[in-house]
Structure formats: structure tokens, C-alpha cells
N, C-alpha and C positions, 0 to 999 in steps of 0.2 A: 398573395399565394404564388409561389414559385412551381413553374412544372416545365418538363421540355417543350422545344417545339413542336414535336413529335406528337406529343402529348394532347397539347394543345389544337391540335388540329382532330381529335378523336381517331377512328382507323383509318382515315389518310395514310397515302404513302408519306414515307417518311423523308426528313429531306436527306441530302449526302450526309453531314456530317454524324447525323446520328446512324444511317441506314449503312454506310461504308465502314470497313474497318483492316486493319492492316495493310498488306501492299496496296490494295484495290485502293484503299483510303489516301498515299501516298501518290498515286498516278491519276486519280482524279483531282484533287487538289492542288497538284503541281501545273493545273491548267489556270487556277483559278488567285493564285499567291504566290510568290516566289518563298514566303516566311515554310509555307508546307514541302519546301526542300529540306525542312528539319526534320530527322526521325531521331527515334530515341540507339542511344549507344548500348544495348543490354551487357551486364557484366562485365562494365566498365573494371579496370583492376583496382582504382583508386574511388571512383565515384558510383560504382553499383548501376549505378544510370546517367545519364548524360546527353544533353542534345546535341548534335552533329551534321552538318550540313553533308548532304547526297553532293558526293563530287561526280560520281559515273555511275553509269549501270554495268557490269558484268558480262561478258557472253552468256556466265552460267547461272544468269538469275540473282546473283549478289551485288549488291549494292556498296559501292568505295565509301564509305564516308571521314569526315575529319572533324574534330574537336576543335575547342578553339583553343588549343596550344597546335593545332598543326600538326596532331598524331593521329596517323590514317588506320581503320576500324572495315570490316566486312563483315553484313547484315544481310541476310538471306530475303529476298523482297518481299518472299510470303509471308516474314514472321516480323516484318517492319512495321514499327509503329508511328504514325507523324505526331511532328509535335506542334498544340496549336498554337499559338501567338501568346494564349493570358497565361502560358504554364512559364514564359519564360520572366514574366514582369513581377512575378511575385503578389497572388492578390488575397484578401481578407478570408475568406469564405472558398475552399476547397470546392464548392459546388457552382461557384461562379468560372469553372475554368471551362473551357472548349471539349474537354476531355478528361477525363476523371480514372485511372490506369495509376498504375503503381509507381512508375518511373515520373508521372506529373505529380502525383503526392510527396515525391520523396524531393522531388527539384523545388517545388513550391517553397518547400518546406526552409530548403540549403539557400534559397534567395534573400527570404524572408531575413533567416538567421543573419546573414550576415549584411545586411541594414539594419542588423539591432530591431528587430518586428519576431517577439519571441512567441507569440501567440497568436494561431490558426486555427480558425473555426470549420468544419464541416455541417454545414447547416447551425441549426441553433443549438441540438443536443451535445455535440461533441467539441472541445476544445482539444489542440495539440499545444502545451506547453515547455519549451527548449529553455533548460537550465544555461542562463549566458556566464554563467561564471562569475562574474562583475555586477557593478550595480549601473544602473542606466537611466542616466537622467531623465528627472519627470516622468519615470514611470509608474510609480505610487504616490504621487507629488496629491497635494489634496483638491489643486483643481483637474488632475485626471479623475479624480473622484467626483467631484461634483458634475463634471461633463457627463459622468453616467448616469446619477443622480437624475441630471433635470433631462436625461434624452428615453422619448417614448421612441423606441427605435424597434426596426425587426431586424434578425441578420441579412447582410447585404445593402440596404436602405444606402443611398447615395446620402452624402453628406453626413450620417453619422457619426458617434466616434466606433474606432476602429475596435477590433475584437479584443477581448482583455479579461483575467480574472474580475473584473468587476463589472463587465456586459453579464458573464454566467451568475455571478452571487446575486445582479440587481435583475437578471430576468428571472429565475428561481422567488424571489421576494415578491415581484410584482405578480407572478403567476400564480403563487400561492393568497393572494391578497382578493385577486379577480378572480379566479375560478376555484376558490376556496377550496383546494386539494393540494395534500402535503408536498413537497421537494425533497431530492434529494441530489448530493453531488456527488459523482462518485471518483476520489484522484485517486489512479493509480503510477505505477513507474517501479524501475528500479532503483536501489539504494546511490543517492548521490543527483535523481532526478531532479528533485525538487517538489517535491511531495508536503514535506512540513512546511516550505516556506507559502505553497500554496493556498495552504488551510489558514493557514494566521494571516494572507493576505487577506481572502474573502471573509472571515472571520471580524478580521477589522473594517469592512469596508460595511459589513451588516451592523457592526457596534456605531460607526461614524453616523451610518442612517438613522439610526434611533436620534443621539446627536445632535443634528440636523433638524432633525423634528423638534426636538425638545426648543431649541433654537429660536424655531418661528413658528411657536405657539404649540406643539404637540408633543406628547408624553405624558406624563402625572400628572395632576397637580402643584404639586411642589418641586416635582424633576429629580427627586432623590431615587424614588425605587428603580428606575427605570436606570440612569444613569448608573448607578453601584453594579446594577447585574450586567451591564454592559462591562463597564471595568472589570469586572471579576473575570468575565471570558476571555481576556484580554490575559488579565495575569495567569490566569492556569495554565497555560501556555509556556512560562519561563520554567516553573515549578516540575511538568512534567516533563518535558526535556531534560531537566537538569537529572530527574530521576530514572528516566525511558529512553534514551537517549546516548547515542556514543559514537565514535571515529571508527568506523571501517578504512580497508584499504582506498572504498570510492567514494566516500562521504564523510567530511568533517563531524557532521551534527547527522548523524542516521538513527532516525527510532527505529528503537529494536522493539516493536509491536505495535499491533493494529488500534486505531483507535475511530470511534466512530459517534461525533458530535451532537447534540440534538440540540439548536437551540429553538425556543417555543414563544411563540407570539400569542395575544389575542387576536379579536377578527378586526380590530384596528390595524395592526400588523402593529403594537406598542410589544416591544422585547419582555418576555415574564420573565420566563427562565432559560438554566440551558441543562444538558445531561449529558454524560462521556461511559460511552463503555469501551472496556479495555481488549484486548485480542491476545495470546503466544508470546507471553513476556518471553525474552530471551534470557532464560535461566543461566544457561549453561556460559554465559560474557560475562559472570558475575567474578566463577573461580578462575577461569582462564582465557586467555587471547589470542589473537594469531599475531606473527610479529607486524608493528607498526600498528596497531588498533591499541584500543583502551579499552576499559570498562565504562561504565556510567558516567556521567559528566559529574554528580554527585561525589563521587570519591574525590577526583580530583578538586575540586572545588573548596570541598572541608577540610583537605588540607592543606590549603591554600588559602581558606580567611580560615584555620582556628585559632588565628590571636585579634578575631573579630571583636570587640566590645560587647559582654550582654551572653557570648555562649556558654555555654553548662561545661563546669571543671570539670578534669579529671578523664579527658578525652585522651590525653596523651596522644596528641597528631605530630608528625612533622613530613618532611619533603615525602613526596610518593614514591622515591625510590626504594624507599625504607617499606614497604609493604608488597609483598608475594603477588597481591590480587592485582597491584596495578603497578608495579613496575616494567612490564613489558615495554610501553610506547607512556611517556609523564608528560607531553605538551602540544600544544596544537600551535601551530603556526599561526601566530595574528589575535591569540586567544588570550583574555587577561581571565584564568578560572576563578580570581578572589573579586573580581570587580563581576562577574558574573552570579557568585556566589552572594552578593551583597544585593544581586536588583531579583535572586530569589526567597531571599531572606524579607527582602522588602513585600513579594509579592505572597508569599506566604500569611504578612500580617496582614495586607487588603484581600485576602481571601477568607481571614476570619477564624485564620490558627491561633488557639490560645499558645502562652506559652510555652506552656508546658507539652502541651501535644509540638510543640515546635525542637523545645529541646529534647525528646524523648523520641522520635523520629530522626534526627542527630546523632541522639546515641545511639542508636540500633543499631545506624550506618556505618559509625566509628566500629560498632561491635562487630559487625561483618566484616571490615577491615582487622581486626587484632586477632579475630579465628584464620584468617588464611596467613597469617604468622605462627600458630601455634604446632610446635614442633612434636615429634615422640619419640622413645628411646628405646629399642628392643630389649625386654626382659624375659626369662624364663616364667611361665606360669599354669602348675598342675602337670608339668612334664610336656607344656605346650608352650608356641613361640605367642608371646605376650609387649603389650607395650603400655609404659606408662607416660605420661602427659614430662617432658624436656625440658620446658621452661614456664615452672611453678608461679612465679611472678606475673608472665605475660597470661595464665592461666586466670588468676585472680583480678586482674584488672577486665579480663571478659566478663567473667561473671561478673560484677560491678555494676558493668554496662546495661546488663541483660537480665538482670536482677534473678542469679539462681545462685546455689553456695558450688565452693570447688568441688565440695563432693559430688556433689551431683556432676556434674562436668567431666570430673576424673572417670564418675561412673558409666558415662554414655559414651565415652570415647576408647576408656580401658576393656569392659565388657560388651556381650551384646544376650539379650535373655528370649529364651523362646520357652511355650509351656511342653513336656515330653507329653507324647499324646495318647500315653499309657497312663500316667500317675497323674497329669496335669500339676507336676508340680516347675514352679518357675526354676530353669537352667540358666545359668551362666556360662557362656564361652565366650574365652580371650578375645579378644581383636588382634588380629595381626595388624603388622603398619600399614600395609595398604588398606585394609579394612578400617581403621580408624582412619587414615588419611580419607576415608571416602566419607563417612561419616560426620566431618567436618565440615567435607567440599557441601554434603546435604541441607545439612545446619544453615551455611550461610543460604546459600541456594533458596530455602524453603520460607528464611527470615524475611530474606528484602524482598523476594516476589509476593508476601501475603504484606509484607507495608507498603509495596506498590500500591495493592489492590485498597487498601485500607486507604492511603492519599487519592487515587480515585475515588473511593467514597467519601473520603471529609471533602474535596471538592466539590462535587457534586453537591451536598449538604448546603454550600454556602454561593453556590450558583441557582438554588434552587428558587428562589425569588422570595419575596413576602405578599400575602395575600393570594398565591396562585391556587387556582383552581383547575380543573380537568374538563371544563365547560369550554367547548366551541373555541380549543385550543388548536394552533397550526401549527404547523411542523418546516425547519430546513435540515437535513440531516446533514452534514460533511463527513464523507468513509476518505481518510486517508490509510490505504490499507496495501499492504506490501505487493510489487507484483511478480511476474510468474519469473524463477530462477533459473539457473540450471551454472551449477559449478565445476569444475574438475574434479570432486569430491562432495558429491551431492547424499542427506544423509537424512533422517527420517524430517528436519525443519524442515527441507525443502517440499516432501512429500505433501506434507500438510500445506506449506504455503500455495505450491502448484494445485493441490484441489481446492484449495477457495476458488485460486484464479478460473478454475475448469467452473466452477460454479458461480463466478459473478458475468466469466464468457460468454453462460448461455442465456444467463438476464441479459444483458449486454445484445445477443443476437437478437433474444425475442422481438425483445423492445423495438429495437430498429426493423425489426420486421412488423409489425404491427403500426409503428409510424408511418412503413411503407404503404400498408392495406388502407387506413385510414389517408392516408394523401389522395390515393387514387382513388378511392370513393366517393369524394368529396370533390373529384374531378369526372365522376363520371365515366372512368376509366376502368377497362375489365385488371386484375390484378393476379388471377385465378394461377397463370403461368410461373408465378414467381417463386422459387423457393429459397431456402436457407440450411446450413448443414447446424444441425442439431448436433451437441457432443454428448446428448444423452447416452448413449453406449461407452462413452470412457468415464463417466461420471456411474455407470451401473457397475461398470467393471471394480473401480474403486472400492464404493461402499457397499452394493447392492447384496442384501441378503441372500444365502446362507455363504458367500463364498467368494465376495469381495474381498478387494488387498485388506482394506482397512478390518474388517470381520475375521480376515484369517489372523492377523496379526494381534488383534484382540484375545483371538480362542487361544493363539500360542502363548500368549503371556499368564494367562491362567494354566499352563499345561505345567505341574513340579519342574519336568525333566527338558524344558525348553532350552536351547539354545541360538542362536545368530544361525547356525549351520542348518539346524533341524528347521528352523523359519525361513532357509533358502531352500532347502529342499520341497518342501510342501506349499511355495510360490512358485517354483518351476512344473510342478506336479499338477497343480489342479491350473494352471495357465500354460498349458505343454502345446495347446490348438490356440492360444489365443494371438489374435494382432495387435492390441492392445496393452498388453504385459508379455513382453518373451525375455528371453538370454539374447544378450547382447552379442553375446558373440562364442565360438566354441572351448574358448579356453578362461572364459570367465568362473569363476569361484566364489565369489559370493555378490556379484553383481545384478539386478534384472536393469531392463529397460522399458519404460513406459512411455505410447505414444499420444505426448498431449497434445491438445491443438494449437499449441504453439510450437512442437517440434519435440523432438526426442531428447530425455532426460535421462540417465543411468544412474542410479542410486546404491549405494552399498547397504548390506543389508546389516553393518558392523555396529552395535550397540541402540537398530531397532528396538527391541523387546527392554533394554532397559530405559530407553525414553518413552514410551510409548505407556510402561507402569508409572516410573519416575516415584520409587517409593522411598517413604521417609521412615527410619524407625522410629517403630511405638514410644524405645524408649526415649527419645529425643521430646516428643513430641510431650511425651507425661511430664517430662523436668521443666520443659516451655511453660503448659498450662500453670504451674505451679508459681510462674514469676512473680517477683513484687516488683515489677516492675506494668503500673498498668497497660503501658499500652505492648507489651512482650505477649502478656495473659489476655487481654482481647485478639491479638491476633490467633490463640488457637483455642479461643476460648467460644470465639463469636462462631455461629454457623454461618455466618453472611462467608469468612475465611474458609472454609474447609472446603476442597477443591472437589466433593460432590455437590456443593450446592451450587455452582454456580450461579450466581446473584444475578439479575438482568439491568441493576443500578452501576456494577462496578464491571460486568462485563467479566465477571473471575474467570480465568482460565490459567491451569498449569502448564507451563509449558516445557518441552520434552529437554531433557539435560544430556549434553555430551560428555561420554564418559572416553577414559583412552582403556580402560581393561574392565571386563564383565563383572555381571552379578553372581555371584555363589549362588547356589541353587536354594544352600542354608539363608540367605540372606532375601530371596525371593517367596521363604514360606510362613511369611508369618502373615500376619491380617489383612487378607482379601482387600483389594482397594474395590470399593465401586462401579467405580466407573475409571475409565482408561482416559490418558491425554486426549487420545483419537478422537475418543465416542464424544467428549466432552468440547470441543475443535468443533467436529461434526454438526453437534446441539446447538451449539451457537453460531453456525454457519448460515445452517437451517433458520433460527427465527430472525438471522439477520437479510438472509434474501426474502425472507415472508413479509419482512417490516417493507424492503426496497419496493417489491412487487407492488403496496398501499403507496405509494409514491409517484409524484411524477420524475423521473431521472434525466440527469444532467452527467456528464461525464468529461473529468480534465485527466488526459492522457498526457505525465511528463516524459521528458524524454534528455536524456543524457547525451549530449553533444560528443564526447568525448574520454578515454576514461583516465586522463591527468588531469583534470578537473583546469582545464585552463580556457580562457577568454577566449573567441575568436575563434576556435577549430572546432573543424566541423570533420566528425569522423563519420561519412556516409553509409558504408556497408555496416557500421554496426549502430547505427540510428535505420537504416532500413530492418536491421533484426529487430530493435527495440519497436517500430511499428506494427511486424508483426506480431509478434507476441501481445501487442497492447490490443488486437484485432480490429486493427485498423483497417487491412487488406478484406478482411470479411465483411467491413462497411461498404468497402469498393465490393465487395461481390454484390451484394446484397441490392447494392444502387444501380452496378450497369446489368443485376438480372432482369431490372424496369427500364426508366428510362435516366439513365443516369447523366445526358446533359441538359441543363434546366434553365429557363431564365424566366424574367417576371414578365407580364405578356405587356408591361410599357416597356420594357426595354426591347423585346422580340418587336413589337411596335414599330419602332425607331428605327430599327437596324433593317425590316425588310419593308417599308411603307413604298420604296422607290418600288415595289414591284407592284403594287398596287395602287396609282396615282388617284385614284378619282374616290379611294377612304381617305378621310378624314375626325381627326380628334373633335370634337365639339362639345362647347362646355365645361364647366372648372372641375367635373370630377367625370372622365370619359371611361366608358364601360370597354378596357384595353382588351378582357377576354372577349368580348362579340367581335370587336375590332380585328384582332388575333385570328379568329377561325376564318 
């Protein structure tokens, strides 16, 4: 057990380095070290922080300092901070340092990185993970793995192996094993952090355990069940990427939604099964791009092996330039998408796809591909501007695909029918071409996000195990789940994503505070003084009944006569007092600004109300169910699909679609949707923190070195942003409100015994805390 010295002593005075702190800290210590001639550089221009040797002191109480390029810096000596000796060596465990400050987290951090050491621990809950760009040898090699395998180790433990996604997967397993209570990991970061690659590591490193076991003597009997569901979790992996998955401008490979693992042990800790639920598919990456990004890895892929051996005729693919939904940005640097395309195809059939669920999930894909080619013709109809379907041929090979006739097609795209609410009988009005053009963008939009959910659930199905039962089952959860954003053009996705973040922050905070309580109890120590900021008031602001953002923006979307305008008015209205939600500024127009605790976001309120309903027409929906095509007609046929039921096996959520011009007011009146993206976001927010809360948590904060994704650079000021946001800095609050320098009381031991000569160690396991006080 690790605690301060300070600590350790119970209310003793304290000694200097924990009782001293800024100037005072720097001119006692320069009595005692010449190394505490370092202070830190604040707002460095290039490194955010930096240590600097004190050259002089000032007449006027400033401090000369120099960097080690020899550029000279003034430090005010009251708000000087020294720097201890272990901040500059780079070491394992953030709590092992002399001093524990913002400016030693972030150097720690820049040391590390650039010795290739991409993984730092704060204690044992928290890991910081830096995407190095490159691959690093023997860093997943499989006797890293087995070093962790056979090491009973705690963090910090001299001689260990050093910290690593597979210290946190194998201490998660082992503590779920001994203290028979569930795990959970929680990776968060921005797009490009390294997030997926994080999961599929510890993922693999819990599959290899099984493995291993099976190996020398443990698993089934036979080694079959146990080994297939390991592989299976393994191959889902290639599968949903290839469908959840795309190139941003910051990330090759970025899933575009949340996903949240469950794999399930017995009380052996032998692998049964696993479950995946899904989070805010990114609807709206389907029909269009920003330039340089892609859509789904999927698209490009299928057209790229369709002259694969074995696929289903009549696909009509060729190069991707040839199609509207992904000709934006056709190739990834370093990417082969047909040799890709070929090791999901593979993993598709060891996961237990029949065929035909394999080629009928192909087609649909192809199908969503040949609708954002389908063109329309402006025509005169009833005295009104009318449009009929352009090119008749490309018409009929969708329906083909999607198994409905052209008429029907012609009919959901040329009209749109609402009942008169006089005579109740069915009306027809023309589409115009934007209105049909929208109506197709929905189509595709509402097709592949319900065969997403449908391939998380045939997953799932065949990760489920054989023989499992719900008896005296454990749990490791892995959330790789988006973290908090903030754009040039921030728009109702980000709003939703920033309140997860507000809502996994304050588990996040608990917890660590709670760890805190329990430390010092268990020490003996009063803990009574400590506190933590709670973001409960931006999280009530939010949702909080009758007159939360999310509530208001609820009621407005049921309102006939809603618009974007009238839904900025009525947030600056009932938020006119708040600090929490204001106007950004005084010439804003349809902007607020909201203050998360990660810093201030500004969100446009431009095509809110229509992501937020994200409604599909009835009639689309009626010609769907009608498919012969079966798996067209289970997707709107099954309720597990229909985006009120949200299913807790597939994790259903709609997610909100960007549109570039509104909804008609005609086109917002027809059948009540249930429930809203929001409320539906919200629901499963809720029983996703209710699940974490039954857990014990584990947390891998990645973190993006840079944003040209290259090897080697290290972009400080905005890796100090990404710390905060990840609420890393709230760690450091949270630890120096106690006693935030700590060491194990053999090493405190060690380091002051000269001052007490006549103690001594005695015997092969010495009582270090009596010895200590």
C-alpha cells in the first residue's frame, strides 16, 4: 500500500516537500539540491511547460530562467513551481513522481513519448495511452504477453514489467477472478487517438489467456468451445470496422460509434461468451463527406473485391469513383480495401454467417450504393412542380437489390401521402427534387444503420457461447466510446457526444474520489477535508426536467410550427440567467454556447430539430416491409429494429442525420415518432452508467500526439488540451486535495533510515509501516 510520507506519519508535521509549495518550495530546496534550481517554464509558446534552470533572481521578485535551448523566460517567484528530479527521467506510474502538478504530467508524459514508452499509469486505475504513429517493436510481441501473464505484480512493484495495455486487461481479469466482482475498462480519446486499436489489443491479450490455459491443462474438455468463442471475438472485430468504421481528416480507421464489449467468464475465469452493444451510428457519413474523409470502409471494399469468387451477381460494382456516396476521398494510403475485404469475408464465415445472410447483407450495401446514384427529372404535376425517377434502368437494378417493384420506388420517391384530417382520406403530393432527393438520402440512411444493428445482433448470436448459462457469470466490459469534441462547426452530434462525456466525467470523478476515501481509511487517516467538483449542475442544465437543453428541444420537435429559429429563441429565453448555457457573443444568430467541464463548446442550432426527430416516411417504410427480399423485410419488420425499442443486445440507437436544408413543416406532420434520438441517447446513457456504477473501473485515456498523424512529434499544447478534457487534471486535483506525494513505506524506508540509525529492518518480511512512523 502506497501513501505519503506525510501520511504516513498520521498528523505529524509535514515534511518540506509535501508542506512547502511554490516560491517558498524553490528557496528551501535550493538549500538542499542544486537539481531544485529547476522550476517549471508556464506557457511555454511551444511546450505548454517546460523545466528551466533559475539563472537569477530579480530586484523585482522574478526569477531569469533558461531552457535548455538557451532561451531566457521570467517567472514571478510567488507563482514558481520546482521541478523534482523523477519529473525529468520519465517514470512508470505518475504517482511515483516527487510532485504531481500539471506541468510534471504533461513532461512525464513528452519524456516517455519520446523513448518510445507510450504508456503511463497513474496509479493502477488510470492508464495514459499516446498513439506513436508507428509500430514498435516487441511491443505486442507475445512474450510481452506472457511477462504479464506470469507477473503477480501491483503498480509501481520494482522489477515488474512496466505498464501496458496488458498490466490493465491482466489486472481487470485477475481482480475480477479474486474478488469476484465485474470490470470494466473504460477507453476514451479523440478520433485518431487510438481507441479501436486499444480494444482489439486487450481483447486479444484476454482471448491469448484463455489460450494459454487451454495449453497447459485448462479450458473444456475438449478445447473446442472455449477456443471458437475466443476466435469469434477476435474476428468481429475486422467485420465491424469494415461496417462502423471510416477516414476522418484525423484518423485512417475512426469508428463512427460507440461500442461497448462485454465478454463473460465462469467463476473459473474459462471465456463463455461475449456481447456488443452499439452507441450513435454516424448516419449522416453514409450520404455525404467532408472533403478528404470516406464513408464506410465497407463501400469501398465491395468495390474493390466484387470480382471476388463466390459473390452474389447482379451487383453491378465498379471503381468508387463511379458512385455520389463515396467519391469524395476513394483510397487510403497504405490500404489494400480488396485484401481487406477478403480477411472480412473470411471472418464473416468463422463467425457463423450463412450464406446467404452473407450475400444479402452485400446486397443491401451494393443497394445503398446504386440509391445515391439515382437521379430525378423535374416534371409538371396537377399544376404543381413534380419529379419523376431520371434513369429508369439504374432504378430497377435497386429494386433488384432490395427486393421491391419499380413501382413502388417510382411511388415513394415521385409522391409523398399524408391522410386530410377532415375526410381522412389518403392525399398525394408531388415531391419536388429536393424533397425526393431527401427522401432517398433517408432510404439509404435508415437501410444500413438498421443492418448495422442487425450485424451486431447476428454477432452477438454467434459470440454467444454454447451451453452458457446466467449462473455465477463475471463480467470484463471494454467502452471504447468517443470523447468530448469541440469543432469549428459544432452541431447537434457533438451535443450528444459532449453529454455522454459530462456523464461518464462524473463516474469518472466519483470513483476517484471514493478510491480516495477508501485509501485513507484504510490508512487511518481523517479524509473529511477533501473535496471534488461535481458537474451535476451542467448535466441538470442539460436534461433535467421540465426545462433542460435536451427537454426543450424535445418539446420543440413536436411543436407543428417549429423551426431552427424558433428553437434558438426559446434556448436563449429560458437560459437568459444561466452560466451554463448563454449567447456566445452579441452578434450571434443562431449560436449558444455551453460550459462543459472541459471547456467551452458553441454549437449551431442549424438542422437541430431535424436530427434530433430524424424521421423516415411512412411510405418508404410500408414498401420496405413488403420486401422479398428477406432480410430487407426483417429489418423493418422485426421490433428488435424499430428505433423505439431500443434492444439492450444490439445497443439500437438512431442516430441524428445532417441535413444542408430543413424539413417542411408538411413533411414533419405525419406520424408521431415516439421517442426522439435525444431521449433515446439519453436511455441508453443511463443504463450504461447504471451497468459501469456494478463494476469495478479501469480507465485508458488515449491521447493524440499530434494532428498529422506522424511518428515522432510530439504536439504539447494540444496533448495538454487532450489531458484535459480526458480529466486528467481533475485526477491531479482530486490527489493533491489529499496528499498527493506518495511512496511505499520500504522505499520511504530506504530513503530516510540515515536519519534514524539505531532502526533497523529485521527479518525476511519487515513491518516497513511501524518502521515508517
Amino acid at each position: 500500500l502506497r501513501v505519503g510520507a506525510r501520511a504516513a506519519r498520521g498528523a505529524r508535521r509535514p515534511s518540506l516537500s509535501s508542506r512547502h509549495r511554490g516560491g517558498s518550495s524553490v528557496r528551501i530546496m535550493d538549500l538542499l539540491t542544486s537539481e531544485a534550481r529547476k522550476v517549471w517554464i508556464p506557457n511555454h509558446p511551444t511546450a505548454a511547460y517546460l523545466p528551466g534552470r533559475v539563472e537569477e533572481t530579480l530586484d523585482d521578485g522574478i526569477l531569469l530562467v533558461i531552457d535548455d535551448s538557451g532561451e531566457q523566460f521570467k517567472v514571478p517567484q510567488a507563482e514558481a513551481q520546482s521541478v523534482d528530479p523523477s519529473c525529468l527521467v520519465g517514470v512508470d506510474d505518475l504517482l511515483m513522481l516527487g510532485d504531481f502538478n500539471e506541468a510534471a504530467l504533461l513532461h512525464n508524459i513528452r519524456v516517455r513519448y519520446s523513448d518510445e514508452k507510450i504508456y503511463t499509469g497513474i496509479g493502477t486505475p488510470i492508464l495514459i495511452s499516446v498513439n506513436p504513429y508507428k509500430d514498435i517493436a516487441g511491443l505486442y510481441s507475445a512474450e510481452r504477453q506472457k511477462e504479464h501473464r506470469n507477473a503477480a505484480r501491483t503498480s509501481g512493484q520494482q522489477g515488474g514489467p512496466s505498464v501496458h495495455l496488458y498490466s490493465v486487461a491482466d489486472a481487470a481479469y485477475k481482480t475480477m477472478l479474486h474478488e469476484k466482482v465485474n470490470q470494466s475498462i473504460i477507453i476514451s480519446g479523440e478520433s485518431g487517438a487510438g481507441k479501436t486499436e486499444a480494444t482489439k489489443r486487450m481483447l486479444a491479450y484476454l482471448a491469448e489467456m484463455q489460450r494459454s490455459a487451454f495449453r497447459s491443462g485448462g479450458g473444456s474438455a475438449d478445447g473446442t468451445s472455449t477456443r471458437s468463442v475466443e476466435q469469434q471475438v477476435l474476428d468481429a472485430n475486422p467485420v465491424l470496422e469494415a461496417f462502423g468504421n471510416a477516414k476522418t481528416v484525423r484518423n485512417d480507421n475512426s469508428s463512427r460509434f460507440g461500442k461497448f464489449v462485454e465478454v463473460e467468464f465462469d467463476a473459473s475465469g474459462k471465456l463463455l461468451s461475449a456481447q456488443i452493444s452499439n452507441y450513435l451510428l454516424e448516419k449522416c457519413r453514409i450520404v455525404t463527406q467532408q472533403p478528404d474523409e470516406r464513408n464506410y470502409h465497407i463501400f469501398y471494399q465491395l468495390c474493390a473485391g466484387a470480382n471476388t469468387p463466390g459473390l452474389p451477381h447482379g451487383l453491378q460494382l465498379s471503381e468508387a469513383c463511379n458512385f455520389s456516396y463515396i467519391e469524395t476521398c476513394e483510397t487510403i494510403s497504405g490500404v489494400n480495401d480488396a485484401a481487406e475485404f477478403s480477411e472480412v469475408l473470411d471472418c464473416m464465415m468463422s463467425l457463423g454467417f450463412s450464406q446467404e445472410e452473407r450475400d444479402s447483407a452485400l446486397g443491401i450495401v451494393a443497394g445503398v450504393l446504386h440509391l445515391g446514384n439515382l437521379t430525378f427529372t423535374p416534371i409538371p404535376r396537377d399544376n404543381q412542380d413534380g419529379v419523376t425517377i431520371g434513369n429508369s434502368d439504374h432504378a430497377a437494378l435497386i429494386c433488384k437489390l432490395l427486393g421491391i417493384t419499380v413501382e413502388q420506388l417510382n411511388s415513394v420517391m415521385e409522391y409523398k401521402t399524408f391522410a386530410d384530417p377532415l375526410t381522412k382520406k389518403t392525399i398525394n403530393m408531388p415531391h419536388s427534387e429536393s424533397s425526393a432527393s431527401y427522401t432517398r438520402h433517408s432510404m439509404a440512411k435508415v437501410i444500413y444503420a438498421r443492418l448495422f444493428d442487425w450485424l451486431v445482433s447476428r454477432i452477438n448470436e454467434s459470440m454467444a457461447g454454447q451451453g452458457r448459462t446466467t449462473q455465477d457469470l463475471r463480467r470484463i466490459g471494454l467502452l471504447d466510446i468517443y470523447g468530448f469534441e469541440v469543432f469549428e462547426w459544432n452541431s447537434f452530434e457533438q451535443l450528444c457526444i459532449n453529454f455522454a462525456n459530462e456523464k461518464l466525467q462524473q463516474h469518472f470523478n466519483a470513483h476517484m474520489f471514493t478510491q480516495e476515501q477508501q485509501l485513507y481509511s484504510s490508512e487511518g487517516i481523517s479524509w473529511s477535508h477533501i473535496t471534488w467538483q461535481d458537474n451535476q449542475h451542467i448535466i441538470d442544465s442539460l436534461e433535467k426536467k421540465p426545462l433542460g437543453l435536451f427537454r426543450l428541444i424535445d418539446s420543440e420537435c413536436i411543436t407543428p410550427s417549429a423551426t431552427d429559429d424558433s428553437l434558438y429563441g426559446k434556448i436563449h429565453s429560458t437560459f437568459k440567467n444561466s452560466k451554463i448555457i448563454y449567447k456566445p457573443g452579441p452578434f450571434a444568430s443562431s449560436e449558444f454556447a455551453i460550459a462543459h467541464y472541459a471547456g467551452e463548446v458553441v454549437y449551431s442550432v442549424e438542422t437541430f430539430l431535424e436530427k434530433n426527430t430524424d424521421k423516415l416516411s411512412t411510405d418508404v417504410v410500408a414498401v420496405l416491409k413488403t420486401s422479398t427480399n428477406d432480410l430487407v423485410k426483417r429489418l423493418f419488420t422485426d421490433p428488435r429494429y424499430e428505433p423505439q425499442s431500443a434492444p439492450k443486445q444490439t445497443g439500437k440507437e438512431s442516430k441524428p442525420a445532417r441535413r444542408r436544408s430543413s424539413l417542411a413543416d408538411s413533411e414533419r406532420s405525419g406520424r408521431q415518432q415516439n421517442v426522439s434520438v435525444g431521449s433515446m441517447f439519453r436511455e441508453q446513457l443511463d443504463k450504461l452508467v447504471e451497468d459501469l456504477n456494478k463494476t469495478n473501473p479501469r480507465y485508458v485515456r488515449c491521447i493524440k500526439p499530434n494532428a498529422n498523424k506522424c511518428p515522432g512529434e510530439f504536439d504539447s499544447i494540444d496533448v495538454l488540451r487532450q489531458l484535459r478534457c480526458a480529466g486528467m487534471l481533475e485526477s491531479i486535483r482530486i490527489r493533491r486535495a489529499g496528499y498527493a506525494v506518495r511512496r511505499p513505506f520500504k522505499d520511504f524506508f530506504n530513503r530516510f533510515r540515515i536519519l534514524a540509525p539505531t532502526l533497523v529492518a529485521v527479518g525476511p518480511d519487515p513491518d516497513y509501516r511501524d518502521l515508517s512512523r
